[in-house]
C-alpha positions, -999 to 999 in steps of 0.1 A, spaced: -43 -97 -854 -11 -75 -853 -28 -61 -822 -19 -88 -802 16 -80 -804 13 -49 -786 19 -64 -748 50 -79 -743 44 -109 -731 10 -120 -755 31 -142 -778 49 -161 -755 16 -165 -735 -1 -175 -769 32 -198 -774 28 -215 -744 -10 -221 -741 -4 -235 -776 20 -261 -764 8 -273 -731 -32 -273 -745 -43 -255 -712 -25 -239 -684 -38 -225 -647 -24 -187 -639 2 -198 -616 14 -225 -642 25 -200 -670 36 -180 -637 61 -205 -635 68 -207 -673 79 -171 -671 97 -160 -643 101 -121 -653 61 -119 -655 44 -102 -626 9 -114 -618 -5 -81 -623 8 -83 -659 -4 -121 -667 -40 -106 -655 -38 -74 -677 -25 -96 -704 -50 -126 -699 -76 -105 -701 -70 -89 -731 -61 -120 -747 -93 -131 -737 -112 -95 -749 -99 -102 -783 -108 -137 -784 -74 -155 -788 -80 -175 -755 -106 -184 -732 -112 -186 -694 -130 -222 -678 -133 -234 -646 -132 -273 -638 -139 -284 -604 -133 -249 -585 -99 -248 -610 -93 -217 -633 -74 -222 -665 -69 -210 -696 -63 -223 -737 -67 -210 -767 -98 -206 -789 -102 -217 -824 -91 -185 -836 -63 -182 -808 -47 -216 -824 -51 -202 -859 -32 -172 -850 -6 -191 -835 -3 -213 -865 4 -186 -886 32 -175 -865 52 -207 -875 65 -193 -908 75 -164 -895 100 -179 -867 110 -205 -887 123 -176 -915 137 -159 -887 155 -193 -870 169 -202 -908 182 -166 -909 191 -160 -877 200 -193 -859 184 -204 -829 202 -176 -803 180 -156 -816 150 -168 -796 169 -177 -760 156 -154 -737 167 -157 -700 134 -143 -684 110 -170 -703 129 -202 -706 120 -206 -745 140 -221 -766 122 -224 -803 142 -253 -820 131 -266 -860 117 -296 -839 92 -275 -823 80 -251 -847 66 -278 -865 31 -276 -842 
């Protein structure tokens, strides 16, 4: 799955599905201010192609969550920050253009 860390913005769109549950387009819109809606849809859909999320509709209502193997992925992420947050510190994960902020408390997921 190393694949999926080829678009920049996969991850925290992986991240965030992964902590809300499900989320419409114009919700992680709003999650990330520095991602473009032509980007979200490239990205969605590839997401989507590779099977790490998946599109429903409820009531006339687009939104997307991750699959089984979507969550997986994510959960294996979770060593990986927390080495890099214990070597690091948490500055290493603010980023101005996606209001993220990846604490010990909420890598535990």
């Amino acid at each position: 799955m190393v694949i999926a860390f080829d678009r920049k913005w996969s991850l925290r769109i992986i991240s965030a599905l992964g902590n809300y549950g499900e989320l419409s387009f114009n919700q992680i819109l709003k999650i990330f201010p520095g991602l473009t809606s032509k980007v979200l849809s490239e990205t969605l859909k590839d997401l989507e192609k590779r099977g790490l999320i998946e599109r429903d509709e409820d009531g006339g209502r687009i939104y997307y969550r991750l699959t089984k193997e979507g969550l997986e992925f994510k959960k294996s992420l979770i060593p990986m920050l927390s080495w890099a947050l214990r070597k690091y510190g948490p500055s290493i994960f603010k980023n101005s253009c996606c209001n993220i902020n990846i604490t010990a408390e909420n890598l535990a997921l």
